[in-house]
TORVEX-934473 format. One record per residue (C-alpha): z, y, x; residue in one letter; residue number from 1; chain. Coordinates in Angstrom, 2 decimals. Layout:
<<Z Y X> 'a' NUM 'A'>
...
//
This chain:
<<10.49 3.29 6.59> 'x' 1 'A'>
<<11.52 5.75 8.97> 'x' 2 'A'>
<<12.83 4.02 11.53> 'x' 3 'A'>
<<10.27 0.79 11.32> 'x' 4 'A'>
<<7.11 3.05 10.57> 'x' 5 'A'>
<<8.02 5.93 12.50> 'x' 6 'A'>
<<7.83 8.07 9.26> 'x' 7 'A'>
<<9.09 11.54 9.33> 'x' 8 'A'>
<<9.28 12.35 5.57> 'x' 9 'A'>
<<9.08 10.07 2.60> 'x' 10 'A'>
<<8.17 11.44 -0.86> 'x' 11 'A'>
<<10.73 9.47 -2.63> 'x' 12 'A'>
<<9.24 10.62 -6.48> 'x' 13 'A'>
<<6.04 9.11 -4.85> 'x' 14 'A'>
<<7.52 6.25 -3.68> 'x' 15 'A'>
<<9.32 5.42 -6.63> 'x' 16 'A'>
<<6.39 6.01 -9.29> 'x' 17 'A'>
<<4.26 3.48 -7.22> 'x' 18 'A'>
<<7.14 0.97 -7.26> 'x' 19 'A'>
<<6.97 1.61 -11.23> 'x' 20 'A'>
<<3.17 1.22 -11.50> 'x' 21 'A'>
<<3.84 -2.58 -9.65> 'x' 22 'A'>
<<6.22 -3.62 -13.15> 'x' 23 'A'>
<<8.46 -6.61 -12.38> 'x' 24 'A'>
<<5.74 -8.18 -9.66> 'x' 25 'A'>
<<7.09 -6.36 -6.61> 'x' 26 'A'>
<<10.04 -8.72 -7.37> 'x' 27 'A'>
<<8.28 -11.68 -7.16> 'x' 28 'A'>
<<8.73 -13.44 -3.74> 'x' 29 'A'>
<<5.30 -13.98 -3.49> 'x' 30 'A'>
<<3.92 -11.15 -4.61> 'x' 31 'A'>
<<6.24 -8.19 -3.05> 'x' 32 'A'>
<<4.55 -8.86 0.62> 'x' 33 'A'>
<<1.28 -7.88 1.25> 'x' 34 'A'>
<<-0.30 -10.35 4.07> 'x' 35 'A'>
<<-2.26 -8.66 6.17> 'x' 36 'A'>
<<-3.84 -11.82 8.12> 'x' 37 'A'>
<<-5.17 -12.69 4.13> 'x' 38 'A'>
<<-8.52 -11.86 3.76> 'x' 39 'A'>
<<-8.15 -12.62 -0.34> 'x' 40 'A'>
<<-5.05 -10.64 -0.30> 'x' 41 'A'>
<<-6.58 -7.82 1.47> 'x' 42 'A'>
<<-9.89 -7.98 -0.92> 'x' 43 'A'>
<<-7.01 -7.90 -4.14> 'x' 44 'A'>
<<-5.75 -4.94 -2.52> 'x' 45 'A'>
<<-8.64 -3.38 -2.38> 'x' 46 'A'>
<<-9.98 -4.09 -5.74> 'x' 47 'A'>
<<-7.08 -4.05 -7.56> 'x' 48 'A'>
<<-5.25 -1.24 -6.29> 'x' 49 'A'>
<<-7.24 1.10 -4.16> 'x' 50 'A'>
<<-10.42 0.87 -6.57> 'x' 51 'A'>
<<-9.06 0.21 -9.71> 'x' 52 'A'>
<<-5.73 2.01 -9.49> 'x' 53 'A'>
<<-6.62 4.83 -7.63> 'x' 54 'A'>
<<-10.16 5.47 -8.49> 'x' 55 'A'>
<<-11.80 4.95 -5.16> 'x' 56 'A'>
<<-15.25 3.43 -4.63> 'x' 57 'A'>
<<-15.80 0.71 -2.52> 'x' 58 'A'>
<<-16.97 1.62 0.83> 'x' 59 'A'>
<<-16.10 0.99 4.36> 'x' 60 'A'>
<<-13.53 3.90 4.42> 'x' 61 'A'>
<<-11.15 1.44 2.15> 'x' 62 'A'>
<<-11.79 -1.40 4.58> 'x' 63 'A'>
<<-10.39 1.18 7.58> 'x' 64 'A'>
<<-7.18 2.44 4.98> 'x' 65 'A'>
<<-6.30 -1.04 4.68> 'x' 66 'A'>
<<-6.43 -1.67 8.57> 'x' 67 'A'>
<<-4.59 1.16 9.43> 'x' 68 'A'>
<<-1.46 0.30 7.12> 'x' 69 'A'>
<<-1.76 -3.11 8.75> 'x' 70 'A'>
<<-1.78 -1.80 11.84> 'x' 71 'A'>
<<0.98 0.92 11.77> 'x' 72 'A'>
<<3.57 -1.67 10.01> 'x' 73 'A'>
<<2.40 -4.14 13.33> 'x' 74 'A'>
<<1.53 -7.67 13.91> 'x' 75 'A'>
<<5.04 -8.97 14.24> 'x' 76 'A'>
<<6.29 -7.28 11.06> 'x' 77 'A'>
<<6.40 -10.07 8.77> 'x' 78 'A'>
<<7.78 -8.06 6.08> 'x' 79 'A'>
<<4.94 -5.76 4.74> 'x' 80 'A'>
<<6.18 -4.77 1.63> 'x' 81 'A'>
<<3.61 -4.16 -1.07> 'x' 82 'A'>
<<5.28 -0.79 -2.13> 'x' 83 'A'>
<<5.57 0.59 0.93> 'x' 84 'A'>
<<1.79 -0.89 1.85> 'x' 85 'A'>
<<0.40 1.12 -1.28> 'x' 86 'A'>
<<2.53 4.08 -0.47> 'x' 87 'A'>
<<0.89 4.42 2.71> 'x' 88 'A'>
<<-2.62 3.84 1.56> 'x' 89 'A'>
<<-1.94 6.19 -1.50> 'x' 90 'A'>
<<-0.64 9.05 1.52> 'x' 91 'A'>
<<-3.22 8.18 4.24> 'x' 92 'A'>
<<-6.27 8.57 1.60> 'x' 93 'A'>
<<-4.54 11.81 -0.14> 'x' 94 'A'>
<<-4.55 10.29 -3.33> 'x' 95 'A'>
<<-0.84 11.18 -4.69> 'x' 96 'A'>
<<-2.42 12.81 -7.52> 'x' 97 'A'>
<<-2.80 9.83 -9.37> 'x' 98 'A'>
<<0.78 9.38 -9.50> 'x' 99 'A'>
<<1.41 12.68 -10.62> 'x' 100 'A'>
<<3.30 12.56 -14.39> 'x' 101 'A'>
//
């Protein structure tokens, strides 16, 4: 993640509860890759994580959280892993509170 995403810092209790919240599916092949260029994936991520796992309402603001993750992981990184994609969302829209034990 630091390296590929240019991250600085990684909150590794973060990172791991999210992993934890995602049970054995993040294991799945196809379901630990988020695809980006999916418009039903990105409308699953929406509803199922960013609205019903982190409380959000729907709005346009989720729409640009979800574009921006695509964006910083990049076009030609086919590997978009779906902890590291909710990580970011969870960090860009300053929701680690729900993670919070």
């Amino acid at each position: 993640m630091t390296e590929k995403l240019g991250m600085k810092t990684i909150d590794d209790k973060l990172l791991a509860a999210i992993a934890k919240s995602q049970g054995p599916a993040i294991f799945r092949e196809d379901a630990k890759r988020v695809s980006c260029g999916d418009k039903v994936e990105l409308a699953r991520v929406k509803n199922n994580f960013l609205i019903k796992k982190l409380g959000m309402k729907d709005g346009p603001n989720l729409d640009a959280a979800i574009k921006k993750v695509c964006e910083t992981f990049g076009s030609s990184n086919r590997n978009k892993y779906r902890v590291i994609f909710y990580y970011l969302l969870t960090k860009n829209l300053r929701k680690s509170s729900v993670f919070n034990s």
